[in-house]
Backbone bond lengths (Angstrom), bond angles and torsions (degrees), N, CA, C in turn:
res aa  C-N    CA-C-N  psi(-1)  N-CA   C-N-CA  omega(-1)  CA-C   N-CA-C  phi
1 X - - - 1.462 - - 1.526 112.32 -
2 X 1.340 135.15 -17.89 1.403 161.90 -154.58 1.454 96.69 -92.81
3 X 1.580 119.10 -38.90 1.424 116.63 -177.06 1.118 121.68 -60.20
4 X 1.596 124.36 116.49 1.414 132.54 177.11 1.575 132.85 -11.84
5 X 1.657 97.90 -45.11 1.650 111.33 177.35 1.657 109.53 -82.20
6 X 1.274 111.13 -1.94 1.770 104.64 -178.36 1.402 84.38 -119.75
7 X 1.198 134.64 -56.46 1.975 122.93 -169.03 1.617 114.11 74.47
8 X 1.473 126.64 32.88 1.221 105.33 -163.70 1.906 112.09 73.72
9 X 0.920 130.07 28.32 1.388 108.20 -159.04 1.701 96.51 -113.51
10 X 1.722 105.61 141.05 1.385 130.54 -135.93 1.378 90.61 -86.55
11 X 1.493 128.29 -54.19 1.684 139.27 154.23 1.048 113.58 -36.04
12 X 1.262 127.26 -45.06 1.901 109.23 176.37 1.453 114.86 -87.93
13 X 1.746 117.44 -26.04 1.635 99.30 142.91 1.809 140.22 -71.60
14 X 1.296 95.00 -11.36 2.047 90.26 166.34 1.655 103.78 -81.28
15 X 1.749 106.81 -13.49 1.702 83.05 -162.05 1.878 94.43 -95.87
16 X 1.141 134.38 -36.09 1.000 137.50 117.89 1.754 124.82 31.83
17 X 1.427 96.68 -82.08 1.390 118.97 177.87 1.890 119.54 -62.25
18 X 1.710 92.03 -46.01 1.318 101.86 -171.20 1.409 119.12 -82.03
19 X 1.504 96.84 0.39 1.930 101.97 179.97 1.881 107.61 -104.61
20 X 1.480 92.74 -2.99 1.644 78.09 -166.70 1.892 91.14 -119.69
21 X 1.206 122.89 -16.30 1.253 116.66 161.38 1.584 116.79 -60.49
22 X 1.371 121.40 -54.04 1.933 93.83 168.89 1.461 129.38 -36.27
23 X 1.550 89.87 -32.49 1.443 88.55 -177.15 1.462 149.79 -92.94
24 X 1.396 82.56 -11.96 1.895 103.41 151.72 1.351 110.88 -81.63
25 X 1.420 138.47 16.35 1.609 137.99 -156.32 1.470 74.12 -122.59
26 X 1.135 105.60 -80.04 1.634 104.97 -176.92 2.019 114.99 -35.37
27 X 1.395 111.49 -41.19 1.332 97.64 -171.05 1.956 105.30 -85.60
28 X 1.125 96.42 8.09 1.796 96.59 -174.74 0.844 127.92 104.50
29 X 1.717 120.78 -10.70 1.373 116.16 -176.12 1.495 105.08 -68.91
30 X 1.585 113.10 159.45 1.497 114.26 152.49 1.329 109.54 -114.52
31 X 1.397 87.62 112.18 1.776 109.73 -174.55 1.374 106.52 -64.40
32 X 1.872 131.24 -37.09 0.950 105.66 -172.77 1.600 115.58 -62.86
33 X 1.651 113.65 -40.79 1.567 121.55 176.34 1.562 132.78 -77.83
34 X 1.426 127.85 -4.48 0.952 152.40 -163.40 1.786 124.30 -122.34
35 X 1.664 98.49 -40.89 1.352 102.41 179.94 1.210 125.56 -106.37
36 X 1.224 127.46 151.93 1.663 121.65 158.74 1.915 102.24 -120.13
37 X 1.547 85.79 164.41 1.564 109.35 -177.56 1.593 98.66 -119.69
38 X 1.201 129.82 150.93 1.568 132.05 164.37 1.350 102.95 171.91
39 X 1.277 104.81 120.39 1.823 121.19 162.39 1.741 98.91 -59.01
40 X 1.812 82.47 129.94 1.696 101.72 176.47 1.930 95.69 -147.31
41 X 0.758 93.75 169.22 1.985 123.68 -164.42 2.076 104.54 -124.70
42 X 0.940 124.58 42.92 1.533 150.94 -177.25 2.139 75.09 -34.75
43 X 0.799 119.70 -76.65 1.407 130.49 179.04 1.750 120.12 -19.26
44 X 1.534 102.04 -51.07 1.390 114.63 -174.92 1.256 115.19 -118.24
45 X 1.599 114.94 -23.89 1.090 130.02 167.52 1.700 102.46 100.67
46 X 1.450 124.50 39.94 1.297 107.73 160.12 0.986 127.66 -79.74
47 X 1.374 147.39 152.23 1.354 164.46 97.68 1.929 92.45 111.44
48 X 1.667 80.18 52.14 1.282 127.05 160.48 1.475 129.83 -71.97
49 X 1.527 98.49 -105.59 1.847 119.75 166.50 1.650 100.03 -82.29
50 X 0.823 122.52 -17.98 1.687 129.31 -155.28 1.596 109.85 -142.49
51 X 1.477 109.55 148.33 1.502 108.60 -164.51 1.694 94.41 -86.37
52 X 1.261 131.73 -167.34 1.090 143.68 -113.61 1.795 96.95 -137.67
53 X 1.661 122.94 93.54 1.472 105.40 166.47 1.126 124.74 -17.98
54 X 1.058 136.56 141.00 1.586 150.19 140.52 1.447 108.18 -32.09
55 X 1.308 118.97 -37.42 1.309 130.13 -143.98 1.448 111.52 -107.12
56 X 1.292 100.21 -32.88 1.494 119.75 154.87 1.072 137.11 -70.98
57 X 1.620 125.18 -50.92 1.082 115.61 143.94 1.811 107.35 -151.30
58 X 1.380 85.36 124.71 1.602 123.66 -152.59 2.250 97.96 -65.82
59 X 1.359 107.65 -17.22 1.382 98.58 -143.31 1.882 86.83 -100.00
60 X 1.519 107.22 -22.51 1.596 108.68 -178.78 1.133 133.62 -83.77
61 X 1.531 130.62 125.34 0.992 123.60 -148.39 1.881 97.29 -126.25
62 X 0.999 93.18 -8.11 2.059 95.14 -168.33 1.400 108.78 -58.66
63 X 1.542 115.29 -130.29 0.995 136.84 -150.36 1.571 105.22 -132.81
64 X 1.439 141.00 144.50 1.680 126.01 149.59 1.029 116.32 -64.89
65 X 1.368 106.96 -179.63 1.523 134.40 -178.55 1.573 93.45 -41.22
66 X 1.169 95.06 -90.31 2.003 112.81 -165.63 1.572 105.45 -46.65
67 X 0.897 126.42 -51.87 1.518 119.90 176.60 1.798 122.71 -42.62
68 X 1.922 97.74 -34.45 1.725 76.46 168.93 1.425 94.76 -95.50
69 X 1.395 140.96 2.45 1.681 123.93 -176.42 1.410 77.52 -53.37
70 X 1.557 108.97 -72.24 1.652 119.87 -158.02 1.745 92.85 -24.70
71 X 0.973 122.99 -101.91 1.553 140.27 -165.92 1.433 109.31 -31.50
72 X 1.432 120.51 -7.50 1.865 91.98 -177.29 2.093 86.45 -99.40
73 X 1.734 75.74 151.86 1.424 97.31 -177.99 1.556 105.09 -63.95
74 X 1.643 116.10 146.10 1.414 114.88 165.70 1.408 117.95 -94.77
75 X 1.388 122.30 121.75 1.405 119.69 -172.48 1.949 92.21 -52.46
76 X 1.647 104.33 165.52 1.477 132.56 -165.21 1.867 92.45 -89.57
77 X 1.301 117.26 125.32 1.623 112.20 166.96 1.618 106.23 -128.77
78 X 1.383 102.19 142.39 1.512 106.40 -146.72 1.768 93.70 -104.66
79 X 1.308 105.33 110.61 1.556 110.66 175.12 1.233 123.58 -70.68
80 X 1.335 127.95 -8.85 1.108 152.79 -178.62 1.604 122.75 -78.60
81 X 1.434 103.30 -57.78 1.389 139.40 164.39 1.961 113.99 -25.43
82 X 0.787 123.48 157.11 1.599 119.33 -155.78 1.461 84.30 -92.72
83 X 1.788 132.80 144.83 1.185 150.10 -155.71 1.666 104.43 -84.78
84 X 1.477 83.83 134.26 1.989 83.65 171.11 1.868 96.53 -158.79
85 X 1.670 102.59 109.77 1.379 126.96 169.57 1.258 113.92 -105.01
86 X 1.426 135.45 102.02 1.382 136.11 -179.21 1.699 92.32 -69.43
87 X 1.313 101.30 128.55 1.910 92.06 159.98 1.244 133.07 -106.96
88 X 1.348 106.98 133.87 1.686 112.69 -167.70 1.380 112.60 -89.18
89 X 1.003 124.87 -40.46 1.037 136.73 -157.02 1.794 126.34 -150.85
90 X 1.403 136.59 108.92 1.236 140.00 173.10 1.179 120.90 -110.89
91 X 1.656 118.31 150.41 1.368 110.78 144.12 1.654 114.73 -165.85
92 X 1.330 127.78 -138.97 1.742 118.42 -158.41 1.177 92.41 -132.56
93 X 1.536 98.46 128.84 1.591 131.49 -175.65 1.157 145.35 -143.94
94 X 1.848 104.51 37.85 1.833 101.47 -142.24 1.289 136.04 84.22
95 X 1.861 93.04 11.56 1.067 107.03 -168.09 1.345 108.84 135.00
96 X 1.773 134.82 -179.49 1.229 134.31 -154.21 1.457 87.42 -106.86
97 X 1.863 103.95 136.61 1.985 96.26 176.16 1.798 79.60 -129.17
98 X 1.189 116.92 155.86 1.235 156.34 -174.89 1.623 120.13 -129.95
99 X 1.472 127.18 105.79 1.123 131.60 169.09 1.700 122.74 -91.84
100 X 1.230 101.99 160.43 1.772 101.29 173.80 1.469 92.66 147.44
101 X 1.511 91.93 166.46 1.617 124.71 166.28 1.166 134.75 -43.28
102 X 1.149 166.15 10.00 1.768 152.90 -154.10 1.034 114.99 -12.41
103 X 1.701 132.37 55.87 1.438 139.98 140.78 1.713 115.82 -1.17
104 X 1.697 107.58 -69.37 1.585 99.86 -177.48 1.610 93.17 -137.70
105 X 1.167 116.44 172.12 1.363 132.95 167.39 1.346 115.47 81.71
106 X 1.494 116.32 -139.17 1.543 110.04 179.90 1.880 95.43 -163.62
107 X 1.067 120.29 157.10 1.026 157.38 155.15 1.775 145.14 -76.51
108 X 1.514 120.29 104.03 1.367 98.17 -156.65 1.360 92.71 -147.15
109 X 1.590 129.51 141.18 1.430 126.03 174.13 1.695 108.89 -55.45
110 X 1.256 103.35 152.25 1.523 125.27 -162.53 1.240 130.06 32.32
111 X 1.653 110.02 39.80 1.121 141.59 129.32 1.817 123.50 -20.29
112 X 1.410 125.32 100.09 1.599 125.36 170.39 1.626 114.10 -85.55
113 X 1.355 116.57 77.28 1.621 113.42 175.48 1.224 97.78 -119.48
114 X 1.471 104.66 168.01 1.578 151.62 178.05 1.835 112.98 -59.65
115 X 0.995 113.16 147.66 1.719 115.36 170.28 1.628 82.27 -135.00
116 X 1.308 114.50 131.97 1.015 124.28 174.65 1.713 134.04 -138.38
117 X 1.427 141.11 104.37 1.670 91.09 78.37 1.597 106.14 -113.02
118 X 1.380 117.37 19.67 1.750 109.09 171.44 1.769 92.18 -84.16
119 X 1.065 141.93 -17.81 1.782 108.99 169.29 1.760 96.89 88.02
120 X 1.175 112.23 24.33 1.351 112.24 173.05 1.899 120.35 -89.23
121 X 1.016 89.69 108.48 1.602 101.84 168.48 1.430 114.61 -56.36
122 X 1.786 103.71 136.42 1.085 122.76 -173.90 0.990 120.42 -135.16
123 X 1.740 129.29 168.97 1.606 115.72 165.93 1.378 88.27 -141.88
124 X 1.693 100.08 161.41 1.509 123.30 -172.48 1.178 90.80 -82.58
125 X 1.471 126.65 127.00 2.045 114.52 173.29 1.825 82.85 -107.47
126 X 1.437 121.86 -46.21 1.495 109.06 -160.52 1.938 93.67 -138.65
127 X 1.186 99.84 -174.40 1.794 122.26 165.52 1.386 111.68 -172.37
128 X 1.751 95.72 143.97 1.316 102.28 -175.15 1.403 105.58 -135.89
129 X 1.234 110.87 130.60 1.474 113.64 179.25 1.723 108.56 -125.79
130 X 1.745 116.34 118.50 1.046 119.01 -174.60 1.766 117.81 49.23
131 X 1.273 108.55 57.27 1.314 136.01 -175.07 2.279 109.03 36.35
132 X 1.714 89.11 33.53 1.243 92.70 175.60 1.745 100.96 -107.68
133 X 1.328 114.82 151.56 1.664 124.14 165.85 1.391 89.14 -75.67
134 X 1.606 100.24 146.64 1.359 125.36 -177.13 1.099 110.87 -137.40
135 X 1.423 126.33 146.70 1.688 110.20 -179.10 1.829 99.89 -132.06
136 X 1.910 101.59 21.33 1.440 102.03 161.27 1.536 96.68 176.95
137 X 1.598 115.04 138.19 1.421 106.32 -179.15 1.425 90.77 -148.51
138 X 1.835 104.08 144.58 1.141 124.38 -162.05 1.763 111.29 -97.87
139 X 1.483 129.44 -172.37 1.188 147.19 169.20 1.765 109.20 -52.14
140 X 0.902 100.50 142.09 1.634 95.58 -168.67 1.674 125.91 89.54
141 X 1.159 124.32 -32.98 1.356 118.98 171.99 1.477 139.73 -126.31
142 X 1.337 109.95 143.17 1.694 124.53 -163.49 1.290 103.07 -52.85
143 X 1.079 110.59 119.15 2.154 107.96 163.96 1.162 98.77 -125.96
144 X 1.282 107.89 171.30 1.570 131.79 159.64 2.188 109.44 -105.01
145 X 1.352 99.02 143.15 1.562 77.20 -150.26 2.127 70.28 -122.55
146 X 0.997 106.75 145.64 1.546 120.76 170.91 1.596 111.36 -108.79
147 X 1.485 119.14 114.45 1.481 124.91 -145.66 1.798 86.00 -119.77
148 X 1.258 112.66 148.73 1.919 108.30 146.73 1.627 99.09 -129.15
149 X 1.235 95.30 143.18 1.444 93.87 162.96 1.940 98.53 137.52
150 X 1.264 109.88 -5.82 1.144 143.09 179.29 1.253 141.53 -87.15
151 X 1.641 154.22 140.19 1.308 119.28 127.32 1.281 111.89 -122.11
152 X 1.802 104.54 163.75 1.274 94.08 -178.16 1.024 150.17 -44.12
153 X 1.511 118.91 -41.32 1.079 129.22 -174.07 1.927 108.65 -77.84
154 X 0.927 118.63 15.88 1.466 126.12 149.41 1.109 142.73 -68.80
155 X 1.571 96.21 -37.62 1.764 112.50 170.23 1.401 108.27 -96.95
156 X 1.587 102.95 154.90 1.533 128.06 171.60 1.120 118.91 -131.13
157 X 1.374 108.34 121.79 1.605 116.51 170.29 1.857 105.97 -20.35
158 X 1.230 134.51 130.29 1.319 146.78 -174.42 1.718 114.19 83.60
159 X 1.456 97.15 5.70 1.733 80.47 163.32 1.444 124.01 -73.40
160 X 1.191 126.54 -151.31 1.781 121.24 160.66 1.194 98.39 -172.88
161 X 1.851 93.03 132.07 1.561 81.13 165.15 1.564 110.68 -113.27
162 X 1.211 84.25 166.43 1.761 117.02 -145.17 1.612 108.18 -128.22
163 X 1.132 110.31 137.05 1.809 129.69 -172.73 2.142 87.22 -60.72
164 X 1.250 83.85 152.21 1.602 99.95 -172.79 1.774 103.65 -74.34
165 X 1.920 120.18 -56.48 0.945 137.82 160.18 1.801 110.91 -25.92
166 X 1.234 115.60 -58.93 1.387 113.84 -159.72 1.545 103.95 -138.42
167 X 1.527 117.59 81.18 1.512 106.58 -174.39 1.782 116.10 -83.25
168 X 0.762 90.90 -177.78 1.644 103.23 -172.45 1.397 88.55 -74.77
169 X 1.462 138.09 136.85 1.753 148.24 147.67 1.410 115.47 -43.31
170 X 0.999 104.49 136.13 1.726 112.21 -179.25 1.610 119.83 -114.05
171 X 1.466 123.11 83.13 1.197 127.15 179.58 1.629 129.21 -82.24
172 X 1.168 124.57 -179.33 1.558 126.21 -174.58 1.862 85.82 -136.47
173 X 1.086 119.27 -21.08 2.037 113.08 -170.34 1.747 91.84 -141.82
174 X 1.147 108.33 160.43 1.696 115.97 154.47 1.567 90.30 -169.89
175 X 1.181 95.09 -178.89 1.560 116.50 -171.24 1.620 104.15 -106.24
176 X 1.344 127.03 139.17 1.326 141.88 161.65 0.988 134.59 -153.53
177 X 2.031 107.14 143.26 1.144 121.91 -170.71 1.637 103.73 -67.59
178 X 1.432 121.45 147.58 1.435 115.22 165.01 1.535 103.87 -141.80
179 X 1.851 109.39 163.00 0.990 106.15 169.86 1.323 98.06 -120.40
180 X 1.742 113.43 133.80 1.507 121.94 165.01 1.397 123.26 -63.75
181 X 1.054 145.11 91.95 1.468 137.60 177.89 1.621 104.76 -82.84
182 X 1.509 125.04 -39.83 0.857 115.06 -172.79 1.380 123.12 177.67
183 X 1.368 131.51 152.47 1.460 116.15 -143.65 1.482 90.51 -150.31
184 X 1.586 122.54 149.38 1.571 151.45 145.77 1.645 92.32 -5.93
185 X 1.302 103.22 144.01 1.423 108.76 159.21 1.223 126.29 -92.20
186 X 1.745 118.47 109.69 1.536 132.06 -152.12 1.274 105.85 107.29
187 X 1.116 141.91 -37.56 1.323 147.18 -140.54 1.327 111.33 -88.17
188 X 1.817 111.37 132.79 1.450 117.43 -154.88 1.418 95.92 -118.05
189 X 1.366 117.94 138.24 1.834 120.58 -161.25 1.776 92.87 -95.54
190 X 1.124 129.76 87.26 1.522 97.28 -159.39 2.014 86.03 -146.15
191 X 1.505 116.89 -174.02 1.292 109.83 165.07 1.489 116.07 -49.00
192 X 1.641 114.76 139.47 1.466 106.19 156.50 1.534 95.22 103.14
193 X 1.440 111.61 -16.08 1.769 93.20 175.39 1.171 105.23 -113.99
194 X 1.765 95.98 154.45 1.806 125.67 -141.49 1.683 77.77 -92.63
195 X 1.328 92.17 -179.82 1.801 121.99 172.41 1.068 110.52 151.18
196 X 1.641 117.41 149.25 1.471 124.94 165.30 1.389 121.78 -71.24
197 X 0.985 110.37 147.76 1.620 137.50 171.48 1.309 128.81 -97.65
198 X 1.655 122.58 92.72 1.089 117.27 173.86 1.546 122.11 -98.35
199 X 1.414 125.74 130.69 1.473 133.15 -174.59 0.969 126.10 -146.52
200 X 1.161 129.28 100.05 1.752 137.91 -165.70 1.754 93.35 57.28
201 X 1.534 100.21 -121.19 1.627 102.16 -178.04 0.865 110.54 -87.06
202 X 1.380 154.12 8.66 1.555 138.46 175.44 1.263 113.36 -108.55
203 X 1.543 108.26 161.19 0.778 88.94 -159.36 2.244 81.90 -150.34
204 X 1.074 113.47 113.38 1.451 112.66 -160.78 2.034 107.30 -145.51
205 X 1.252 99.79 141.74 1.712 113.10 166.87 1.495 106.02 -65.16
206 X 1.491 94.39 137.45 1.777 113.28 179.84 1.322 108.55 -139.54
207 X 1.246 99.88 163.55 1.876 97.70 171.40 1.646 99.13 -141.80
208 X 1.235 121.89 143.55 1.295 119.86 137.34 1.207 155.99 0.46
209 X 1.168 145.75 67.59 1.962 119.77 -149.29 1.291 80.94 -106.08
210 X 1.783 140.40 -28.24 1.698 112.46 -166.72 1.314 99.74 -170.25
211 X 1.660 105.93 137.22 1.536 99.83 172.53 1.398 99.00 -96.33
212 X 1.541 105.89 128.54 1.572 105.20 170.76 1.529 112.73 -69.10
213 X 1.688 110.26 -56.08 1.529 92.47 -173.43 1.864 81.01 -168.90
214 X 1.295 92.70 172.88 1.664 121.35 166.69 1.185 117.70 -97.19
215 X 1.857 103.37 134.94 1.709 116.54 -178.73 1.420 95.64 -87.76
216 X 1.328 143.53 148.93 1.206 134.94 103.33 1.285 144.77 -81.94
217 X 1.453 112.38 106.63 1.498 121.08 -153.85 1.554 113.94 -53.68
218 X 1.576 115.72 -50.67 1.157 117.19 158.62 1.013 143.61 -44.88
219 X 1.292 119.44 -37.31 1.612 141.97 174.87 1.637 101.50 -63.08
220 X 1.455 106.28 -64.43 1.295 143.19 -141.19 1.463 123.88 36.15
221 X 1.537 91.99 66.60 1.532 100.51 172.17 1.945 93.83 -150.94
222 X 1.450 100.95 -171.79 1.308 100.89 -156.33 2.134 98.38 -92.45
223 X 1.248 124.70 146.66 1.547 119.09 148.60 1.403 109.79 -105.06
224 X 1.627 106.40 -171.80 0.890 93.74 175.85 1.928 126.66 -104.89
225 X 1.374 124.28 173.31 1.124 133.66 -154.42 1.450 98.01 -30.53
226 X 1.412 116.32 122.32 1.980 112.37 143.61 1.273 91.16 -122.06
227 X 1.801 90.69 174.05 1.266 96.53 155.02 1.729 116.30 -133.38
228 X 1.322 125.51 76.10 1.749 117.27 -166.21 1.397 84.23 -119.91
229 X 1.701 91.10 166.85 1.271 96.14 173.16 1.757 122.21 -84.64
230 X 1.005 116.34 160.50 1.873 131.73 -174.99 1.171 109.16 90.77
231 X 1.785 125.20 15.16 1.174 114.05 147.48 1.712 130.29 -127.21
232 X 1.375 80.77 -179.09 1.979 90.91 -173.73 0.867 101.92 -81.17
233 X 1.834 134.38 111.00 0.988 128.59 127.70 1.981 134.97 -68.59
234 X 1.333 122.46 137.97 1.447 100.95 -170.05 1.933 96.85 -118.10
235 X 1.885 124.95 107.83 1.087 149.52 -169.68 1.403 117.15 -86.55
């Protein structure tokens, strides 16, 4: 908004607004409950940490950046809940260390879980969170996890490890919701067509075996089979 040819200017944020709201309508969002709009300066950092001179620009009256981070609710993650670490990244350290996320559950030295989908038994020897020793780390944050029972070259980016009690399921098909945004020119979304698959860390070729049916979001009930793009098909 800072750039010379816009100046803060109130018309190139309504016009702005009104071209990119269809298009979160179309992808599902509900902009009225979901989105915010607010002129910011990413460059200098206006109406950033701090709300917005008067003087600068006279016409805004909301909130900054950080003030709605502050305010959006954080979904609930259950530490309790049986463990699931997608792994991104490994390598050799005194032993086998393992990086990734804590999606659900929790984490604790001398810990007996799963690396999965080979079903390989493990033990917690260490954890590190933000190059701190940890002697337990919860849902929500990146560690590096120090395993024996392992070697490296066993794991692959997209394994997870997983609580021994309740491991993560290991499929070859499942069913999914998708949203079409947009497709090859010619190109028919139908059984039999290929595409990659991205999911946590993996990252692998898939194909199609069946369209079960079409969502209509509006409706919210089923029509019957298309295949264009901007809609939900569920496979």
């Amino acid at each position: 908004m800072d750039d010379p040819t816009v100046g803060w200017s109130k018309e190139r944020y309504d016009e702005i607004e009104s071209k990119i709201v269809p298009f979160l309508k179309s992808s599902g969002y509900n902009v009225k409950k979901d989105v915010h709009f607010l002129p910011i300066s990413g460059l200098v950092g206006s109406n950033m940490k701090t709300r917005l001179d008067k003087k600068v620009c006279g016409w805004w009256n909301g909130s900054c950046l950080f003030e709605i981070l502050d305010s959006i609710e954080i979904p609930p993650r259950d530490p309790k809940g049986p463990l699931r670490m997608p792994i991104i990244d490994k390598y050799k350290d005194m032993g086998t260390v393992v990086m990734g996320k804590i999606e659900s559950g929790s984490i604790r030295e001398g810990d007996n879980l799963l690396i999965m989908p080979n079903k390989a038994s493990v033990k917690v020897l260490g954890i590190q969170c933000d190059d701190n020793s940890e002697k337990w780390a919860g849902p929500g944050e990146n560690v590096r996890v120090k395993l024996s029972g392992i070697e490296e070259d066993d794991i692959l980016s997209g394994f997870v490890l997983s609580s021994v009690a309740k491991p993560i399921g290991v499929v070859s098909e499942f069913n999914a919701q998708l949203q079409i945004l947009e497709l090859l020119d010619n190109a028919i979304f139908t059984a039999g067509y290929k595409a990659i698959l991205h999911i946590h860390a993996i990252v692998e070729e898939c194909e199609i075996v069946e369209l079960i049916e079409e969502i209509d979001m509006k409706k919210k009930k089923d029509d019957p089979k298309k295949k264009k793009a901007k809609r939900k098909p569920l496979l």
